[in-house]
C-alpha positions in Angstrom: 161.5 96.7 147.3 162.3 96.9 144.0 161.4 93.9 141.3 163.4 92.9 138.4 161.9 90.3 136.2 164.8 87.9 135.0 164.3 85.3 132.0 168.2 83.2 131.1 168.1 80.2 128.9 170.9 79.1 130.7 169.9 77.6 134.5 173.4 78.5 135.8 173.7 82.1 134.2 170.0 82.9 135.6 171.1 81.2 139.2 174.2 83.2 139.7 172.2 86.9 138.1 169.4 85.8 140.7 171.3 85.4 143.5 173.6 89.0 142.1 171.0 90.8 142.3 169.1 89.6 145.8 172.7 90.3 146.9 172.2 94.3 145.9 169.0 94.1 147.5 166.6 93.4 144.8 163.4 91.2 144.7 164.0 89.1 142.0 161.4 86.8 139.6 163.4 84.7 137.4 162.1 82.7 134.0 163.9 80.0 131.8 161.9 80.7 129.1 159.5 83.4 127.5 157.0 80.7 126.2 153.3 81.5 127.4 151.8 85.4 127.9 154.7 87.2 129.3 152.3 89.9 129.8 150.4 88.1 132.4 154.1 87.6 134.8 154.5 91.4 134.2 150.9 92.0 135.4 151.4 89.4 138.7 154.9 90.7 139.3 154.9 94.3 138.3 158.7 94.7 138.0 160.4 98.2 137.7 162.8 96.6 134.8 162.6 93.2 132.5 166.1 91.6 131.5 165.5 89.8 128.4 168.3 87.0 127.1 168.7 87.8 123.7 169.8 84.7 122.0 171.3 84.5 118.4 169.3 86.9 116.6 166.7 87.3 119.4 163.3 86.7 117.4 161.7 85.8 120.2 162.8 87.7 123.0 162.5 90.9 120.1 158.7 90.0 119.6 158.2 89.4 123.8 160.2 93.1 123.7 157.3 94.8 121.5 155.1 93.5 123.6 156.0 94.9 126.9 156.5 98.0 125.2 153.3 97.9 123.5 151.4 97.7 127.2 153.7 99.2 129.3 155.9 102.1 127.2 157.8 103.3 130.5 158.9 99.8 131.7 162.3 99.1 130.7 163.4 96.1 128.9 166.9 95.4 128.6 168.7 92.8 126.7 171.0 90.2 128.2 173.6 88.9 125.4 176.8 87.3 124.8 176.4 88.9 121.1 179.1 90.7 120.0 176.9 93.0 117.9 174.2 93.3 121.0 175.8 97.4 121.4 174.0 98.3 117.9 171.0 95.6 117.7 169.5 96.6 121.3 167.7 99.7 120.5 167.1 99.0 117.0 164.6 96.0 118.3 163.1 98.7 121.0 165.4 97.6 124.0 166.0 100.4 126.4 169.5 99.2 127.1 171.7 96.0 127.5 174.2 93.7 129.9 176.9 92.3 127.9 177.9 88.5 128.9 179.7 87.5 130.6 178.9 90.4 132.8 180.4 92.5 135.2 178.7 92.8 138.3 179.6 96.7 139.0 178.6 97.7 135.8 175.2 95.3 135.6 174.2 97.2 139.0 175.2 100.5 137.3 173.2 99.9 134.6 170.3 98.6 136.6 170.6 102.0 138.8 170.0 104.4 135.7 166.6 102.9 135.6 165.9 101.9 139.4 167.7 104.9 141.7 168.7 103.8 145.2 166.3 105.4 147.7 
């Protein structure tokens, strides 16, 4: 089965994505925060993508971003964000792609399918 690690500061917003994405048949480790080695969940978990939310300016979730990348290079990262601006910051900070919010459900499992094919 495939694994997406999820981390929302919002409880609701990471309840209804959890429950999207079990829905489309995916196992699914969610996170409130990113506080603690992030590394550590990746290592227990070992997800084939990460969805990040990217709040505000996204300091945080940019930094937690480097360092996925910097351990695993082929894992994808991808940035969850209401930002209006989110279309030219995300690969800038080293994201490998986004999900606007609100989001679409169609196009969030699209977007998850360019990085996890259906077998």
């Amino acid at each position: 089965m495939e694994t997406i690690i999820v981390q929302d500061t919002d409880e609701a917003v990471l309840d209804v994505l959890t429950l999207a994405l079990q829905m489309e048949g995916f196992e699914v480790f969610s996170l409130t925060d990113i506080n603690g080695n992030f590394l550590d969940v990746i290592d227990e978990v070992r997800p084939h993508v990460v969805m990040l939310d990217y709040k505000l300016h996204g300091d945080a979730c940019i930094e937690v971003c480097h360092q996925i990348k910097g351990k695993y290079p082929h894992l994808p990262v991808l940035a969850l964000s209401c930002n209006s601006n989110i279309n030219q910051e995300y690969r800038i900070n080293g994201f490998d792609g986004y999900i606007e919010k609100p989001f679409d459900l169609s196009l969030l499992y699209k977007i998850l399918r360019k990085y996890i094919p259906k077998h």
